[in-house]
FIDOVO-108191 format. One line per 4 residues: for each residue z, x, y of N, C-alpha, C. Coordinates in steps of 0.1 Angstrom, whole numbers, plus 5000, padded with zeros to 4 digits. Atoms other than C-alpha are relative to their C-alpha. Layout:
FIDOVO-108191
Z/X/Y/Z/X/Y/Z/X/Y ~ ...
This chain:
FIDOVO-108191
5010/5009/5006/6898/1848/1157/5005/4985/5004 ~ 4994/5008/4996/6897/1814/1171/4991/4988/4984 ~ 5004/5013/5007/6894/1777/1149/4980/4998/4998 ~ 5007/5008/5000/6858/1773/1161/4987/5007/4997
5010/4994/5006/6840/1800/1145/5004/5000/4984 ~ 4998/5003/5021/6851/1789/1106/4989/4996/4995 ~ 5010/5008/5004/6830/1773/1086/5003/4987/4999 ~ 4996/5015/5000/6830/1737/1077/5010/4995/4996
4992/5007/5001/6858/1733/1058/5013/5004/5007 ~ 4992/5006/4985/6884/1716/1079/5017/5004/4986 ~ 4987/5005/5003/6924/1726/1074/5013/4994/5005 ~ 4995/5007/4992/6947/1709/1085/5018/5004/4996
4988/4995/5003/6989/1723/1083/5013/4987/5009 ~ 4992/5008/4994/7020/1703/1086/5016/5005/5001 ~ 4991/4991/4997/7053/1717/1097/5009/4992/4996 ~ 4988/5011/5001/7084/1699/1082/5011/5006/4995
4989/4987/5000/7123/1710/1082/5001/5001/4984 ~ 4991/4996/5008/7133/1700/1051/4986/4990/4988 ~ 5007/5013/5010/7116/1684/1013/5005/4985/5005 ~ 4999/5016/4998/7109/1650/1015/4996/4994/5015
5004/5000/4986/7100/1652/1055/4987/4996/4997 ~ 5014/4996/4998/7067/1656/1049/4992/4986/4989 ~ 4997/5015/5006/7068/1621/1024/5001/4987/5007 ~ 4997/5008/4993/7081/1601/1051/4994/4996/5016
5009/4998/4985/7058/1614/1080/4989/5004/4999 ~ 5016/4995/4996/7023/1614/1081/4996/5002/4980 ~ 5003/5003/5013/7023/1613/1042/4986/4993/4997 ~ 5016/5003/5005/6991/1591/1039/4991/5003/5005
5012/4993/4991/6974/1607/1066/4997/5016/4991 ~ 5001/4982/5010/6975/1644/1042/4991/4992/4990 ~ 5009/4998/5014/6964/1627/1013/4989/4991/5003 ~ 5010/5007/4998/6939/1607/1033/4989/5008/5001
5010/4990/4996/6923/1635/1044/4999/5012/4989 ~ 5006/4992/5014/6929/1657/1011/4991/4991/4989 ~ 5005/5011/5006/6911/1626/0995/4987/5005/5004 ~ 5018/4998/5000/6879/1637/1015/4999/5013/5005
5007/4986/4998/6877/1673/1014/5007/5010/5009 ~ 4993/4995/4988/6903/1682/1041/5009/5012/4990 ~ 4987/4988/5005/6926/1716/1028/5014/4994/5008 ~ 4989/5005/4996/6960/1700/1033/5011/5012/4998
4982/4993/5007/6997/1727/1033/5004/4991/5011 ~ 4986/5002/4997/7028/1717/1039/5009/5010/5000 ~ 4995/4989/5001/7049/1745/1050/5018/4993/5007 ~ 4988/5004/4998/7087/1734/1046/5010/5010/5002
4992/4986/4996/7111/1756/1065/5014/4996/4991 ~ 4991/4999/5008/7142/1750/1046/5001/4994/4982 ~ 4996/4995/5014/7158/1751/1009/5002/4980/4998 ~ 4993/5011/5003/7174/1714/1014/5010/5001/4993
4990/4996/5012/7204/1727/0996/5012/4994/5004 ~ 4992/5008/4994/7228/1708/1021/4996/4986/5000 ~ 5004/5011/5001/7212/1677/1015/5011/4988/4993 ~ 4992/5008/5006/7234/1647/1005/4996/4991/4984
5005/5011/5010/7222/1625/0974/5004/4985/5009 ~ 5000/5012/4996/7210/1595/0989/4995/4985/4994 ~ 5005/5013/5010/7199/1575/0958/5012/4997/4990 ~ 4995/5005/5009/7224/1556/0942/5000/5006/4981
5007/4994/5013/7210/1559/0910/5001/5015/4994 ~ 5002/4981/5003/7212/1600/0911/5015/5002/5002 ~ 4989/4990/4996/7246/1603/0922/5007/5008/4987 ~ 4994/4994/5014/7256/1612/0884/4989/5010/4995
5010/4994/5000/7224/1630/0882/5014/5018/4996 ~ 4995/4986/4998/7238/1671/0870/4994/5010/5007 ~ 5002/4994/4996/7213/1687/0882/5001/5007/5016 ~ 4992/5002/4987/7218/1681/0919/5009/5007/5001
4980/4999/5003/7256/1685/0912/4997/5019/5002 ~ 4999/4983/5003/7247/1721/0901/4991/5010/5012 ~ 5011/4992/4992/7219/1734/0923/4989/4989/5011 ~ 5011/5014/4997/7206/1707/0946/4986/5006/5010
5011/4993/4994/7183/1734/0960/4988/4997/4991 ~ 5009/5001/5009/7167/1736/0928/4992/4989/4991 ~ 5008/5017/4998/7165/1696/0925/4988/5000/5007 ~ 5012/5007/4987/7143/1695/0953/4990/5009/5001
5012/4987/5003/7122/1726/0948/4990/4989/4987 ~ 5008/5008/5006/7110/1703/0918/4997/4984/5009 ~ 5002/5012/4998/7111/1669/0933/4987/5003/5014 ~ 5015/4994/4988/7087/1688/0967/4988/5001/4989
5009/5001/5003/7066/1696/0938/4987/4984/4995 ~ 5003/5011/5004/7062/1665/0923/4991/4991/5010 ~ 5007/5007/4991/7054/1649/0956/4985/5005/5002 ~ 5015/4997/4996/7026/1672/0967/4989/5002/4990
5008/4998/5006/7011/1672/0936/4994/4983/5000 ~ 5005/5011/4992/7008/1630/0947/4989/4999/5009 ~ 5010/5004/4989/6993/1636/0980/4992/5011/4997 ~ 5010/4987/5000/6970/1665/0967/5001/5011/5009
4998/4987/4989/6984/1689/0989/5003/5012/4995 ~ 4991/4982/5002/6997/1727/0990/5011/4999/5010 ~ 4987/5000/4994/7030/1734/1000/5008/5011/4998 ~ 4992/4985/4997/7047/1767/1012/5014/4999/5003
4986/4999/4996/7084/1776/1015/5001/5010/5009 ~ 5000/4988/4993/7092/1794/1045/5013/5007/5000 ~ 4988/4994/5000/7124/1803/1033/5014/5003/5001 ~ 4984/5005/4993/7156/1788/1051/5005/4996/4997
4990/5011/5004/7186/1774/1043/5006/4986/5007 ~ 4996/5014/4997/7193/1739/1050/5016/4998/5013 ~ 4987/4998/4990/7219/1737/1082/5011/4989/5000 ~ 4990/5011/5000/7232/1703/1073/5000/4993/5005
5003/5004/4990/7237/1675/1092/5015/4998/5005 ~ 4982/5000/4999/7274/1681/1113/4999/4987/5006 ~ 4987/5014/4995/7292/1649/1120/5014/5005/5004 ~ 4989/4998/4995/7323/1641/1133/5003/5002/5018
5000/4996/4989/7338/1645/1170/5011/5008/5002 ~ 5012/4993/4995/7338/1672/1182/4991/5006/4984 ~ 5011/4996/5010/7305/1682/1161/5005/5017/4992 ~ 4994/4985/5004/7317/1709/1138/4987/5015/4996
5007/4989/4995/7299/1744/1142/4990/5000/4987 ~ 5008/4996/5011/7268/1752/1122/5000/5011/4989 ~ 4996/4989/5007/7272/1770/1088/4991/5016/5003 ~ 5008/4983/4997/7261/1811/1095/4992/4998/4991
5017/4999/5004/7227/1819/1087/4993/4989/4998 ~ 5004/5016/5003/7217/1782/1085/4985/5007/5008 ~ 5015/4999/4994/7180/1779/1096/5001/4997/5021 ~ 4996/5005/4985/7191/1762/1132/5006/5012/5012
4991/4991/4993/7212/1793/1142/4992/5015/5001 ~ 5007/4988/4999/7178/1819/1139/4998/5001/5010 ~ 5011/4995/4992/7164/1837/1163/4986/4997/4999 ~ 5013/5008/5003/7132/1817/1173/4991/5010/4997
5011/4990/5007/7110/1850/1165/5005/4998/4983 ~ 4995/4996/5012/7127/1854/1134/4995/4989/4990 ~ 4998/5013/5005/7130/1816/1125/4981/4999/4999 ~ 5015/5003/5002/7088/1813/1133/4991/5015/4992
5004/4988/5006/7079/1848/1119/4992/4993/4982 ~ 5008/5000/5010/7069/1834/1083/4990/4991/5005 ~ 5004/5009/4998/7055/1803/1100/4985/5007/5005 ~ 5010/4995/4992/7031/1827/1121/4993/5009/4982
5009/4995/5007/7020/1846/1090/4992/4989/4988 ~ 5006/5011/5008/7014/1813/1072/4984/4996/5008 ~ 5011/5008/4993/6990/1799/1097/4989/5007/5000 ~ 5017/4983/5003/6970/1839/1097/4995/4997/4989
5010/4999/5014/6963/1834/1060/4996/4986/4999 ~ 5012/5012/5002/6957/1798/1060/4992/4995/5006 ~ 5013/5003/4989/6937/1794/1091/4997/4983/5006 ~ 5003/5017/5000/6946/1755/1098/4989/4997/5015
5002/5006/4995/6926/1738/1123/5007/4991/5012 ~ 4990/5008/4992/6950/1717/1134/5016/5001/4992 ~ 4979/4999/5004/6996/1716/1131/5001/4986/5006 ~ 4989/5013/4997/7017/1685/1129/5009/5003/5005
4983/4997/5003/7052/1689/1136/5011/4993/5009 ~ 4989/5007/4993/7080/1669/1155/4998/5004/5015 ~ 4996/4993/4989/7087/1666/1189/5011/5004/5005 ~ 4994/4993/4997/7109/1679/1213/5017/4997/4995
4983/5009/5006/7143/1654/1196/4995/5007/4987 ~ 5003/4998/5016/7129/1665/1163/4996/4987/4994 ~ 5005/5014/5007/7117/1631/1155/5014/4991/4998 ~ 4986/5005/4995/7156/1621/1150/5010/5015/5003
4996/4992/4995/7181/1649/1163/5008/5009/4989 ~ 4992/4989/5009/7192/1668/1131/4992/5014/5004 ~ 5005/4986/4994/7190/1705/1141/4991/5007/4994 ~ 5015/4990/5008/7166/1717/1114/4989/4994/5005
5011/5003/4992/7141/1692/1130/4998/5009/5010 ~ 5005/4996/4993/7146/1705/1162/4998/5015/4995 ~ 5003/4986/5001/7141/1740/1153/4986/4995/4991 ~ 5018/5002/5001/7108/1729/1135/4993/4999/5008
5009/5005/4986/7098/1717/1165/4992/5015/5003 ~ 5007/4986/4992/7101/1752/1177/4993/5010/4998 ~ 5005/4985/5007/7088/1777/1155/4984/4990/5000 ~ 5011/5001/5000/7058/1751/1150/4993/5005/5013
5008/4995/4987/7052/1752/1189/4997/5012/5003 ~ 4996/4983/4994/7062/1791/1192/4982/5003/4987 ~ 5012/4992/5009/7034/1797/1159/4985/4996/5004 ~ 5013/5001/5000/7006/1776/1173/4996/5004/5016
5006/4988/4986/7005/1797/1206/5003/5010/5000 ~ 4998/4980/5004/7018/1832/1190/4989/5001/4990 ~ 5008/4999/5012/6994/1827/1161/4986/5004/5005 ~ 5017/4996/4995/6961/1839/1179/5004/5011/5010
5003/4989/4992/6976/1864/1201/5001/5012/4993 ~ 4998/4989/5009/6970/1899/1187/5015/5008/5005 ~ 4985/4989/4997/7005/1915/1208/5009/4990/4996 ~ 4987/5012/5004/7023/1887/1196/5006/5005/4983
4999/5001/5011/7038/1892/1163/4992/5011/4991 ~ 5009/4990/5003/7022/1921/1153/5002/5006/4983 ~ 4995/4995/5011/7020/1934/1118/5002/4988/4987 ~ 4999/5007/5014/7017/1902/1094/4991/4990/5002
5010/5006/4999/6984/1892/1099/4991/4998/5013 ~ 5012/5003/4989/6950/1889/1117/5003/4986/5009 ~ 4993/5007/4998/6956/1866/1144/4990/4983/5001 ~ 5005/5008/5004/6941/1831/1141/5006/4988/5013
4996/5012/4987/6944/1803/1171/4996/4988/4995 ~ 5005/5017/5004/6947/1764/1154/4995/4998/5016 ~ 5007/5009/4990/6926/1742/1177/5004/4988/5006 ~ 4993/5014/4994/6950/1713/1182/5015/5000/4996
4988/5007/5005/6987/1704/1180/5004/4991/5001 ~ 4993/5016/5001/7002/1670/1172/5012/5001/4996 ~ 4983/5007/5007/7037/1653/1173/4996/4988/4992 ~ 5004/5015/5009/7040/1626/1145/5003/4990/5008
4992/5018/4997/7052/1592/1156/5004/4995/4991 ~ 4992/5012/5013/7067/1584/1123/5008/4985/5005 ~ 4996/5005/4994/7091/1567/1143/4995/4988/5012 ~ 5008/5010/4984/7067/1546/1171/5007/4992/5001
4994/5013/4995/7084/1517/1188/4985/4989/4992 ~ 5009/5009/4997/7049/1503/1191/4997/4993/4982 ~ 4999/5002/5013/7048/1501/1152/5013/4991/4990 ~ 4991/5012/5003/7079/1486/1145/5000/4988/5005
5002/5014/4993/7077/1460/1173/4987/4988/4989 ~ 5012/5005/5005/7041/1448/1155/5010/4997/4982 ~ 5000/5003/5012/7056/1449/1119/5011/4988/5002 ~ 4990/5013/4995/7090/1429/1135/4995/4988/4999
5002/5012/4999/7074/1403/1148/4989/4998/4993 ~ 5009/5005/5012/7048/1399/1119/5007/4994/4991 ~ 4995/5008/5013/7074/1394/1095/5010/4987/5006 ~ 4994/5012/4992/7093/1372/1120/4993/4987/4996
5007/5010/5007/7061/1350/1118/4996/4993/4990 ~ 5004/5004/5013/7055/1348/1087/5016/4999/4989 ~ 4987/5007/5003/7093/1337/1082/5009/5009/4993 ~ 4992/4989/5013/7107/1371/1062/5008/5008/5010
4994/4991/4995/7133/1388/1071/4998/5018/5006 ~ 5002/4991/4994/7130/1418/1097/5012/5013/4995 ~ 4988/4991/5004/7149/1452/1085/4996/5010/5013 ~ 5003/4992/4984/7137/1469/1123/5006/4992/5008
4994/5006/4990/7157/1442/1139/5013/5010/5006 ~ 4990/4994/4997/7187/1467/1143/4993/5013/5016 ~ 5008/4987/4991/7165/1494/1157/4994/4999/5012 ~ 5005/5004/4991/7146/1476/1179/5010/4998/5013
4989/5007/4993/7178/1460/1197/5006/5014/5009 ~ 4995/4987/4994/7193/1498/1202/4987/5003/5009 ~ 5015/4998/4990/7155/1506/1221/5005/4993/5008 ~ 4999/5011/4990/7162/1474/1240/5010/5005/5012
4987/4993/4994/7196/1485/1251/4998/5013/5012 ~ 5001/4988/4989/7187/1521/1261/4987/4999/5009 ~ 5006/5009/4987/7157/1503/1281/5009/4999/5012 ~ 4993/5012/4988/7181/1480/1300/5010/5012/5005
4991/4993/4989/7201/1513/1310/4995/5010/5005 ~ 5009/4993/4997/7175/1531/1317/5000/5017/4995 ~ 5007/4987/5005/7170/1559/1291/4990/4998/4993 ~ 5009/4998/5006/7141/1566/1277/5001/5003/4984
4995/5001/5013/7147/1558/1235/4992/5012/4995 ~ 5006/4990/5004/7138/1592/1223/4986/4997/4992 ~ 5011/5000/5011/7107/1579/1197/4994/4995/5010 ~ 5015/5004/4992/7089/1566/1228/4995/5011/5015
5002/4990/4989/7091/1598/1248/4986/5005/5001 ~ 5019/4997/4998/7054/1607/1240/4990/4985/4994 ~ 5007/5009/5004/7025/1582/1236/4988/5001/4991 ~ 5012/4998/5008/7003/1575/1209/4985/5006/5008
5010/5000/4995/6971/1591/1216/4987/5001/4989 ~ 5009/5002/5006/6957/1592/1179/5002/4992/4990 ~ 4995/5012/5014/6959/1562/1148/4990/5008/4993 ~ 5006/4996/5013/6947/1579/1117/5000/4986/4988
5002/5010/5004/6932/1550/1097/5001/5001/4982 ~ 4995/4996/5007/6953/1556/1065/5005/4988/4988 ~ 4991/5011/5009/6966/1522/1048/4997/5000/4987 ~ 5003/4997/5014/6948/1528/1018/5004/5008/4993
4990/4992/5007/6972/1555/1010/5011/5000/5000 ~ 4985/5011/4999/7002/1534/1020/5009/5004/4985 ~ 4993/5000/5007/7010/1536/0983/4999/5019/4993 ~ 4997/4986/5001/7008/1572/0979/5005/5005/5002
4987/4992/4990/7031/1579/1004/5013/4994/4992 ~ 4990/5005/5013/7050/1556/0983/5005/5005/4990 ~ 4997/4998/5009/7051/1571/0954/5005/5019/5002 ~ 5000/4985/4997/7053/1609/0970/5018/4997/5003
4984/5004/4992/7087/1595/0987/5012/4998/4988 ~ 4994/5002/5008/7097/1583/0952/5003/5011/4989 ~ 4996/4985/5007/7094/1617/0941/5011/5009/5004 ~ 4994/4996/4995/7119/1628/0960/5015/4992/4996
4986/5011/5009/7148/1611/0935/5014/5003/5005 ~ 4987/4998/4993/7178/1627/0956/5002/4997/5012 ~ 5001/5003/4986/7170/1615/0987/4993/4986/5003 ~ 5008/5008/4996/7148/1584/0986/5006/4989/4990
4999/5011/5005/7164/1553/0978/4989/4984/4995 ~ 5010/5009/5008/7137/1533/0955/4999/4982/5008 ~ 5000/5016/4998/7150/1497/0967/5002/5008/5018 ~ 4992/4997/4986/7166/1512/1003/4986/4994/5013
5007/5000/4988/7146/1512/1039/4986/4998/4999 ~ 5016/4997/4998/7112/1525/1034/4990/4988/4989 ~ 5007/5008/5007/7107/1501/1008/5003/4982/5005 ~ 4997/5013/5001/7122/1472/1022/4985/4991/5006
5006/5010/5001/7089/1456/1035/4982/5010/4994 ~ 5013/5000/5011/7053/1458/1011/4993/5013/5007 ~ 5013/4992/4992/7028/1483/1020/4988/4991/5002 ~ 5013/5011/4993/7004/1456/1016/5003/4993/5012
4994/5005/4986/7024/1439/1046/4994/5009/5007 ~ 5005/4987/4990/7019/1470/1063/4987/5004/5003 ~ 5010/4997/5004/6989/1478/1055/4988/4989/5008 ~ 5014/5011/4996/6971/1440/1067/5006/5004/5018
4992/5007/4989/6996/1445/1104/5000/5015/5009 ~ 5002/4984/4989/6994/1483/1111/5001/5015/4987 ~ 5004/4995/5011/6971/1503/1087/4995/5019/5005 ~ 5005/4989/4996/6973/1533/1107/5013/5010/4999
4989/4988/4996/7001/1568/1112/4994/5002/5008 ~ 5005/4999/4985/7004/1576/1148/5003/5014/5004 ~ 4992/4988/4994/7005/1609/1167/4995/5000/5012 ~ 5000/5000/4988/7005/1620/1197/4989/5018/5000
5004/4988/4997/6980/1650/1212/5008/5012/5004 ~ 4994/4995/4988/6999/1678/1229/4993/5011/5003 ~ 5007/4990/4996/6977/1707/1229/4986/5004/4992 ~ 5017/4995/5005/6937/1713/1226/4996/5009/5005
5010/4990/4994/6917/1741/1226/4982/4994/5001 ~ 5018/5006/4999/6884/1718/1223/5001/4988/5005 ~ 5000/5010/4990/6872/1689/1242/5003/4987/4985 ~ 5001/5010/5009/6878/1654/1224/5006/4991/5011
4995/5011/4994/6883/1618/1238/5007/4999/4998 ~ 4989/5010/5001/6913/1600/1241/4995/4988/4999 ~ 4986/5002/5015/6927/1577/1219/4985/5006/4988 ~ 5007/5001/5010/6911/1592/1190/5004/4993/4986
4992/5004/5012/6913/1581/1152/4994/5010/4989 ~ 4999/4988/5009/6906/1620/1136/5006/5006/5007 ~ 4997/4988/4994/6925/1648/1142/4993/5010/5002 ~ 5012/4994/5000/6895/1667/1136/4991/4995/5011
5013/5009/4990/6877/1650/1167/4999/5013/5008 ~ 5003/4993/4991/6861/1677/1187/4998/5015/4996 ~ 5003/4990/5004/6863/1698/1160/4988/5007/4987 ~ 5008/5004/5006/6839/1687/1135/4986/5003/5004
């Protein structure tokens, strides 16, 4: 069964490794489009149970301390009950993020260390019963290079071209072919540069000046800065849920520092300078222009 014999209403699935991913990326775009009618899941492949406490404020927190799986199992709810979404566990454990030199080996059974059938196996039965439209999910760095990213990457890519074949995966659901895949651009250059030099102008201090500078760098030696490897080809016109994403992020009390990064400049800043989340096309089964500003373009 393919996308373009459904009926009208439009779903739309977003693939993310870990809670709180899915907050920090594409967040106002979900609840912009669950705002008008869109069926939004969120299908998060791991537990977060390796996760650090990244809020000040929490580090005396017990719960965490004791079960920080079961922190975040509440704090994912919290959020998506923000952006009006649904939100599925596909059942992995959290692989961590190794530091150090040399990088020390991934803990056994971690999500990163599956066999990609195995690892996309729920992901494909998710997509049979919910029938999205269109999949989000990282690209091929994972958006930054922690290994549960990239393995989301994979199982998304591996589910939205095993997910319609009937020899593919046989035995956990009718098979169902989404009609588009997109990488986010949480990360864009082109978006930081624009907010940089806005707040440059307007005399406030820049907290992308660091970032920018490393881009610059691996320019001048000629690598390609991983977040500009693909190009925007769609702006989802989102600013109006700037503060949603906001508050979905701030639901996530073991991982999202309240004062830290995401908050250091306004959403209304943001909002008057670059009122859009950016992704990139990578695969259509229907025709649609380039640059769009729906994901739904062509499907509608």
């Amino acid at each position: 069964m393919t996308a373009s014999s459904t009926s009208e209403q439009l779903r739309l699935l977003a693939v993310h490794a870990h809670p709180d991913d899915e907050s920090s990326k594409g967040a106002a775009t979900m609840a912009m489009y669950a705002a008008n009618g869109v069926e939004v899941m969120v299908a998060t492949c791991t537990d977060g149970s390796r996760g650090d406490i990244q809020n000040p404020a929490m580090e005396d927190a017990p719960h965490p301390k004791r079960d920080m799986a079961g922190a975040r199992r509440l704090e994912m709810a919290n959020a998506a009950a923000v952006l009006g979404i649904r939100q599925r566990w596909l059942g992995f454990v959290d692989s961590g993020l190794p530091e150090g030199d040399p990088l020390p080996a991934l803990p056994p059974g971690c999500f990163a260390l599956q066999p990609l059938e195995r690892a996309t196996a729920p992901l494909v039965r998710l997509v049979r019963d919910f029938k999205p439209h269109v999949i989000i999910s990282y690209d091929e760095n994972g958006g930054y290079p922690h290994p549960d990213h990239i393995m989301a990457h994979k199982v998304a890519v591996e589910a939205f071209e095993a997910a319609g074949d009937p020899a593919r995966y046989p035995g956990i659901g009718e098979p169902w072919q989404p009609s588009k895949l997109y990488y986010d651009r949480a990360f864009s250059p082109e978006r930081f540069r624009a907010l940089h030099f806005a707040l440059e102008e307007a005399g406030l201090q820049s907290p992308y000046a660091e970032r920018l500078a490393a881009w610059l760098e691996a320019d001048a030696e000629g690598h390609t800065p991983p977040a500009a490897a693909h190009q925007t080809t769609t702006q989802i016109d989102c600013g109006d849920f700037f503060g949603k994403r906001d508050e979905a992020l701030k639901a996530h009390k073991t991982q999202i520092d309240p004062v830290g990064f995401f908050f250091a400049v306004s959403s209304d800043f943001q909002r008057t300078v670059w009122p859009w989340e950016d992704y990139t096309l990578i695969q259509s089964k229907v025709e649609s222009e380039l640059p769009e500003k729906d994901l739904f373009a062509g499907i509608r």
